[in-house]
C-alpha positions in Angstrom: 4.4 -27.6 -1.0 7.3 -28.1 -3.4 6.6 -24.6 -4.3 7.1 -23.2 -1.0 10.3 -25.8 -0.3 11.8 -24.0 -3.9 11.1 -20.8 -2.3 13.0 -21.7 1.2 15.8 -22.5 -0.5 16.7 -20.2 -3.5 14.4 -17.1 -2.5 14.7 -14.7 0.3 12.3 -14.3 2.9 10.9 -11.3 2.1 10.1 -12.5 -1.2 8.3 -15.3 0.3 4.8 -13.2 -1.3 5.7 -13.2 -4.4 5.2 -17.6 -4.2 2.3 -17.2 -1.3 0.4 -13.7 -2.0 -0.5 -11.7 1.6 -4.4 -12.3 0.2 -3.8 -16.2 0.0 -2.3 -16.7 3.3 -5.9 -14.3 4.6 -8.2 -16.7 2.8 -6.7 -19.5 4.4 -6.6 -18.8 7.8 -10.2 -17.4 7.5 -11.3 -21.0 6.0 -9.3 -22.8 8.6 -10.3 -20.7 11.5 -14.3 -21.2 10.6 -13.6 -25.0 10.6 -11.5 -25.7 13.6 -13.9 -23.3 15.6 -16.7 -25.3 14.6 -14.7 -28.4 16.6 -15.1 -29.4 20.1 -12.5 -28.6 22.6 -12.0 -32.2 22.8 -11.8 -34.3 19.5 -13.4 -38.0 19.3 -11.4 -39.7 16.6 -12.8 -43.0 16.0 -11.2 -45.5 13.3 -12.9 -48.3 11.6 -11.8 -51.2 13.4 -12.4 -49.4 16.6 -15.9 -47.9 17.2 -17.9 -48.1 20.4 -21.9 -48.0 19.6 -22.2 -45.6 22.2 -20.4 -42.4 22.9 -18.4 -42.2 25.9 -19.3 -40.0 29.0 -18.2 -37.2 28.4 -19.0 -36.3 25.0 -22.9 -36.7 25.9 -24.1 -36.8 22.3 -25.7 -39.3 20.2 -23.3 -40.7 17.0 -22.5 -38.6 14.2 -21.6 -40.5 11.2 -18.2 -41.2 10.1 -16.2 -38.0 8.5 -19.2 -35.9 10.2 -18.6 -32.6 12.2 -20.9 -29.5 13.2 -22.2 -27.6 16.6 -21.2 -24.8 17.6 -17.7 -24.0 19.7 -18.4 -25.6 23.3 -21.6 -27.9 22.3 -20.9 -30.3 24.2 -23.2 -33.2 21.9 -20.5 -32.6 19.1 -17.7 -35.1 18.2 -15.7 -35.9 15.5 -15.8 -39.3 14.0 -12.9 -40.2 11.5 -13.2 -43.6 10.0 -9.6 -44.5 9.3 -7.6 -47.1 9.4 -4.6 -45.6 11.4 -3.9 -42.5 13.3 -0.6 -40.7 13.1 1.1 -38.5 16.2 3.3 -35.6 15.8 4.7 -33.5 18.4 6.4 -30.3 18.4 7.5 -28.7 14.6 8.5 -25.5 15.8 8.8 -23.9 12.1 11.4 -26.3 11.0 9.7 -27.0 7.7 11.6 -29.0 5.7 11.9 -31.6 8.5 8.4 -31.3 8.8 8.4 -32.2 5.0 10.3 -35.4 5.4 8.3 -36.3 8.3 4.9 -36.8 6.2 7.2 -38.0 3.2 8.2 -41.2 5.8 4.9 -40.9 8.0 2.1 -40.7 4.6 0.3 -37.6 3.9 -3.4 -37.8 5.1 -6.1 -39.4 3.3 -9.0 -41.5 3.5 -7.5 -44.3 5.4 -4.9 -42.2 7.6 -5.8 -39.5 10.1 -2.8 -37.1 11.5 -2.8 -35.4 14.6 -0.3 -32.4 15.1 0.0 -31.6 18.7 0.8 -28.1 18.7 3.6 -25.6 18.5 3.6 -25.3 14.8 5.7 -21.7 15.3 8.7 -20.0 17.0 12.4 -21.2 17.0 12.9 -22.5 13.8 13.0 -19.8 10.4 9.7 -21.3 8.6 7.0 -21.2 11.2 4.8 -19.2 8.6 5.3 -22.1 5.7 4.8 -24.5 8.4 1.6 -23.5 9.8 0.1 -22.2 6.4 0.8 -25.8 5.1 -1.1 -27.4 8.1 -4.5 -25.1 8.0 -4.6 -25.8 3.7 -3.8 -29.2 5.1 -7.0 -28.8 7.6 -9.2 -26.9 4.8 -8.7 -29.7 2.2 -9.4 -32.9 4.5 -11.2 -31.6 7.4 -11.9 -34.8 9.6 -8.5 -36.2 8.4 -6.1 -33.5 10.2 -6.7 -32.1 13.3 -4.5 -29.8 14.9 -4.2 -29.2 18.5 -3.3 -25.8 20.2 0.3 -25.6 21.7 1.8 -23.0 24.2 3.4 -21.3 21.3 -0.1 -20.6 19.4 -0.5 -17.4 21.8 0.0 -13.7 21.7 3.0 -13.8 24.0 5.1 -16.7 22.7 4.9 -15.8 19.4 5.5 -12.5 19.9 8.4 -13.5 22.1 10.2 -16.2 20.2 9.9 -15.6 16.8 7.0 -15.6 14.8 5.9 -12.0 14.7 9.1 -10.8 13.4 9.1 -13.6 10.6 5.5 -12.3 9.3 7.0 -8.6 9.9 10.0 -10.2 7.7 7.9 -12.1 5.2 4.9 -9.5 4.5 6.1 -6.3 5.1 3.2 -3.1 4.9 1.0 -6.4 5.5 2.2 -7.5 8.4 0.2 -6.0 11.2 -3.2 -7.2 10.0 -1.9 -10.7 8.9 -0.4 -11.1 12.3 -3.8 -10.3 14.3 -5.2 -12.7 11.9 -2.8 -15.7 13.4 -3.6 -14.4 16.6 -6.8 -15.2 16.2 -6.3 -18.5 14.5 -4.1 -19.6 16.9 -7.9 -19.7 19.7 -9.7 -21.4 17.0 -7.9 -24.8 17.6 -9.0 -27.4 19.3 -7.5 -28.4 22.7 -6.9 -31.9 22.8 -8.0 -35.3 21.4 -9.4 -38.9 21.8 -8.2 -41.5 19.7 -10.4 -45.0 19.8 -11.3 -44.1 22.9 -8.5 -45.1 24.8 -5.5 -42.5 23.7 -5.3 -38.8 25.0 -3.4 -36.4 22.8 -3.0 -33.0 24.5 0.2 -30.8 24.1 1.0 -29.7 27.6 -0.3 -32.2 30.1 -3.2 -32.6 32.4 -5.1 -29.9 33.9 -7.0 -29.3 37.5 -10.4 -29.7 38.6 -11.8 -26.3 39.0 -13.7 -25.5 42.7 -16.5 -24.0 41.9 -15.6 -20.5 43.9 -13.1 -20.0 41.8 -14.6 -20.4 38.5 -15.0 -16.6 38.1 -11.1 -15.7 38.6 -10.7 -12.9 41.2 -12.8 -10.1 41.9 -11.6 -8.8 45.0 -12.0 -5.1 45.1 -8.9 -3.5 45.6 -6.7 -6.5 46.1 -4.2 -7.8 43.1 -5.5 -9.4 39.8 -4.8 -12.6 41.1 -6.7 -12.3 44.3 -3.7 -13.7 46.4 -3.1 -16.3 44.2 0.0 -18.4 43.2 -0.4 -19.8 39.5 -4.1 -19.7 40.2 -4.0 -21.8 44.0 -5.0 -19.1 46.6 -2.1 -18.8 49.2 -2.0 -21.2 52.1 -3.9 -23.5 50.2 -1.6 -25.4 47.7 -4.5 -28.4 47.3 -5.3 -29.6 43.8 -7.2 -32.0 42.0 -6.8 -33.0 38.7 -9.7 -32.4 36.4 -11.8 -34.4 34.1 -12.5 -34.7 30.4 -16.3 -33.1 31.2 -14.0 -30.3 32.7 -11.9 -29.6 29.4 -15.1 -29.8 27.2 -16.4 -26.5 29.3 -13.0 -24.0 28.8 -13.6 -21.2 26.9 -10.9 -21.4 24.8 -10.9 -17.9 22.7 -8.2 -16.8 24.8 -5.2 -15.4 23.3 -2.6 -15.7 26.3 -4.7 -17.2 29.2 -3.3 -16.1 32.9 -3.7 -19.4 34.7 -6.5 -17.9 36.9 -10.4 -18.7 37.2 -11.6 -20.4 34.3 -8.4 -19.6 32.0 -6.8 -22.1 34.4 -7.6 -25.4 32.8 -6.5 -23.9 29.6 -3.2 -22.4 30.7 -2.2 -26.6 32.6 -3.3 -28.2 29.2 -0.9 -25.8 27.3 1.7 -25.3 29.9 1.8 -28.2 32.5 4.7 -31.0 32.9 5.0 -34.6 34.2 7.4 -35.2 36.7 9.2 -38.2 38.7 7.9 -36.8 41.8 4.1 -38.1 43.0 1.7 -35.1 44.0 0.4 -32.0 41.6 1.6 -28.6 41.8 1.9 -25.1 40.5 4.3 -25.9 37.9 6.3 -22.8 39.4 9.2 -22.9 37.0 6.8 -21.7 34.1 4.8 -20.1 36.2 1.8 -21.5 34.2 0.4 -24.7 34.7 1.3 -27.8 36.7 3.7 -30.5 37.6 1.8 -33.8 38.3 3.4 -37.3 39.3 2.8 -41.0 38.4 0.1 -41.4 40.6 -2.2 -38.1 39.0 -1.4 -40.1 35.6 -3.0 -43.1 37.0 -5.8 -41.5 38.7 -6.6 -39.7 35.1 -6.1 -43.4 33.2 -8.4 -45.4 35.4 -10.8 -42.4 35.7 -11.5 -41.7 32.4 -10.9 -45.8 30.6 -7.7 -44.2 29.0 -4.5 -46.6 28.5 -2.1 -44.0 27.2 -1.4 -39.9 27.4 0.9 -38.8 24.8 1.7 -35.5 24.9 4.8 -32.6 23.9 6.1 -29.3 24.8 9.4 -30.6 25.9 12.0 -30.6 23.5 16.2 -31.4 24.4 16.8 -27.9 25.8 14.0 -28.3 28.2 15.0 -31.9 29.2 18.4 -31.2 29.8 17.2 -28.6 32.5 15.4 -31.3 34.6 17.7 -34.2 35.1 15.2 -36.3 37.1 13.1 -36.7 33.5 14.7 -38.7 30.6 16.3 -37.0 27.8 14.7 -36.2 24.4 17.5 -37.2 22.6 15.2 -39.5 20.6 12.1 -37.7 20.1 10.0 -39.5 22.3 10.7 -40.5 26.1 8.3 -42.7 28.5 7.5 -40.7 31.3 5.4 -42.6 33.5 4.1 -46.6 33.5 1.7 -47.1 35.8 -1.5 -49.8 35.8 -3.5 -48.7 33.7 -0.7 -47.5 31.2 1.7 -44.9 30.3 1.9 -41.2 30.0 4.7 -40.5 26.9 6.2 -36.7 25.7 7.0 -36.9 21.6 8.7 -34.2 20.1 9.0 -34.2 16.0 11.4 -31.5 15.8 14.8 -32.7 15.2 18.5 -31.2 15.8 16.3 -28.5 18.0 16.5 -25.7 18.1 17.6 -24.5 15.0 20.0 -21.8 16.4 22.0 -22.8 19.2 25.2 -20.7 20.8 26.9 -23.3 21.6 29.7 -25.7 21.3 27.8 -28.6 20.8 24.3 -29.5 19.3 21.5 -31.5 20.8 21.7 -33.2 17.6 18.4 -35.1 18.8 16.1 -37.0 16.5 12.4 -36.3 15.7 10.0 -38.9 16.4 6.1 -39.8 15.1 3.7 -42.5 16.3 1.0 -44.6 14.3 -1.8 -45.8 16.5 -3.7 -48.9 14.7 -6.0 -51.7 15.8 -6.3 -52.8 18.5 -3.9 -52.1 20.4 -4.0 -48.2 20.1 -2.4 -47.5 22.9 0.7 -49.6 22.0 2.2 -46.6 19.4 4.7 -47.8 16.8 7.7 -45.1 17.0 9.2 -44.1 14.0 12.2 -41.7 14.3 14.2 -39.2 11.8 17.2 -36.9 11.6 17.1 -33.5 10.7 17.5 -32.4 6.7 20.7 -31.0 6.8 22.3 -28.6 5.8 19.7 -26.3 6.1 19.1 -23.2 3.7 20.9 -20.2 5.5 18.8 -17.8 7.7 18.9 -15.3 10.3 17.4 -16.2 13.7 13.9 -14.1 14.2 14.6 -13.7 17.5 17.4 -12.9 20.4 19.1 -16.7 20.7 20.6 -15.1 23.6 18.0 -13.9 25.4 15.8 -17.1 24.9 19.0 -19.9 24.9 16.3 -22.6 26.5 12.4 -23.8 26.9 13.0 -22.9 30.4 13.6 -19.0 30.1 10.3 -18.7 28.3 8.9 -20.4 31.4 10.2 -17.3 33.6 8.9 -14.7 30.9 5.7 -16.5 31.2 5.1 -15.1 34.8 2.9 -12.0 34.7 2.3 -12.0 31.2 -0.9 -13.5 30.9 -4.2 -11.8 30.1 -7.4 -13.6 29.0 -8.5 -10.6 26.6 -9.8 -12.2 23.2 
């Protein structure tokens, strides 16, 4: 890593292979993809002091020994178990790598006694998405069951083509660019969707997803009619109803989607990367993104007391996108409460600071990053740790139009349409 800080700072980016050879970065997300794709959708982290003798639910397998993995993608008997003695949260890192670096300097690198969940939205905004991300999946290749990292929004075809990323390889790798890039791509549908933690912590990056009817499990095929079938964000028209789904619903997605369209069985994995809590009861479309849902306090305590959960922490928001819903608290801190209810709380953490790194305008967010350590017992009880951004930062150009893309919310209104579930 101190390699690739030196490089950040006194190199140029598209020198950046002369440090981290095109071949390297190949091998790595090859290794990586082969071992996240060998993971459930849904991770079962369980920590020494904390292990039930049976497995819950819906995992429906029989226990694998501690720092054991295996199955194939979708096996539902497969879980992770991690012995450790603490598990650390991080949200959003959105490229910003040497904040990243100060985060595990302060948090503790992984090891035998510390597992580290990243929550997604390793890429886009920030200049170092590529050092970022390459960092994690060595990261993932070197301790397997002691980092796991999540799929965001931003690990798909049309974010990162959209906000950053592509250009930055294009930048970076030159002549090798193309190929490296459909290698990401396919990275990116390797990861795993969510996690348990000591059975009684969700970690997802968007937010809960629906419950699936089972005529619409195909999608639409309606002859001549639109893709959609009459559909708004995958509810037919004139009827709006939803439920929200289960865990046994999550472990069945398919997840080898590249940009999923929110329709027929790419739904569930377009809410988890897309949807949003609000102050309002009820779930929705979440119509603003155009992807996804919005879903109240009371579909956070129906999901709790469904599933034995006490806490949902999840991301995806960061200060721009806060300050665009005034009914949700700020994430001027890195971390907000979103809903307490009975059975316990639903909380956003975001671990990119002074986001995003290029902003037109007078004044900066200037909001601090934030990680969480869950330990025994009380897992769902996080201690919050917060940082401030490593400034100043090296000097870089953007990777993609500021202007055009000034908020989270404008990538909400691209998102409409985009969608495809090709692999």
């Amino acid at each position: 890593m101190s390699k690739l800080d030196a490089a950040t700072r006194s190199m140029p980016p598209d020198e950046l292979r002369l440090v981290l050879p095109a071949q390297v970065v190949e091998e790595i997300l090859s290794a990586a993809s082969k071992t996240m794709a060998a993971e459930p959708n849904l991770v079962d982290i369980r920590v020494t002091e904390y292990t039930q003798a049976t497995p819950e639910p819906w995992c429906r397998c029989v226990p694998i020994p501690a720092g054991c993995t295996g199955g194939p993608v979708g096996d539902p008997r497969i879980h992770v178990c991690a012995g450790a003695k603490q598990v650390t949260l991080v949200g959003d890192l959105h490229g910003q790598y040497h904040d990243f670096l100060q985060l595990l300097e302060k948090a503790g690198e992984p090891s035998e006694d510390s597992v580290i969940v990243f929550n997604g939205d390793y890429v886009d905004r920030g200049a170092w998405g590529l050092e970022t991300y390459v960092t994690l999946l060595a990261w993932k290749i070197l301790l397997p069951n002691r980092v796991f990292l999540l799929r965001g929004n931003h690990e798909t075809r049309f974010c990162s083509t959209s906000y950053g990323f592509k250009r930055e390889v294009e930048t970076k790798y030159g002549a090798h660019s193309r190929h490296l890039f459909q290698k990401f791509l396919s990275t990116f549908t390797s990861h795993p969707l969510a996690a348990v933690v000591a059975s009684s912590v969700l970690v997802c990056h968007g937010g809960l997803w629906r419950e699936l009817h089972p005529s619409r499990r195909k999608g639409a095929k309606n002859g001549g009619k639109k893709k959609d079938g009459g559909r708004k964000n995958g509810v037919p028209e004139g009827d709006r109803s939803l439920r929200v789904g289960s865990l046994e619903d999550l472990m069945k997605v398919r997840r080898t989607v590249q940009d999923p369209s929110g329709t027929g069985m790419s739904a569930i994995l377009g809410d988890i990367l897309w949807s949003d809590p609000s102050s309002e009861p009820g779930l929705k479309p979440n119509d603003g993104r155009g992807i996804g849902l919005l879903f109240g306090p009371d579909i956070t305590e129906e999901f709790l007391e469904k599933n034995h959960l006490r806490l949902i922490v999840r991301s995806h928001e960061g200060p721009d996108a806060r300050e665009q819903r005034p009914d949700m608290l700020p994430m001027s801190h890195g971390y907000t409460v979103d809903h307490t209810v009975k059975s316990g709380k639903l909380m956003t953490l975001f671990s990119a600071p002074d986001y995003p790194q290029f902003q037109v305008m007078d004044k900066r967010f200037e909001n601090k990053a934030a990680f969480f350590v869950l330990t025994a017992p009380d897992f769902w009880e996080p201690q919050i740790y917060t940082l401030d951004a490593v400034l100043p930062r090296p000097q870089v150009h953007a990777y993609y139009e500021v202007m055009s893309y000034m908020d989270s919310d404008d990538e909400m209104d691209a998102g409409k349409g985009h969608a495809s579930d090709a692999e």
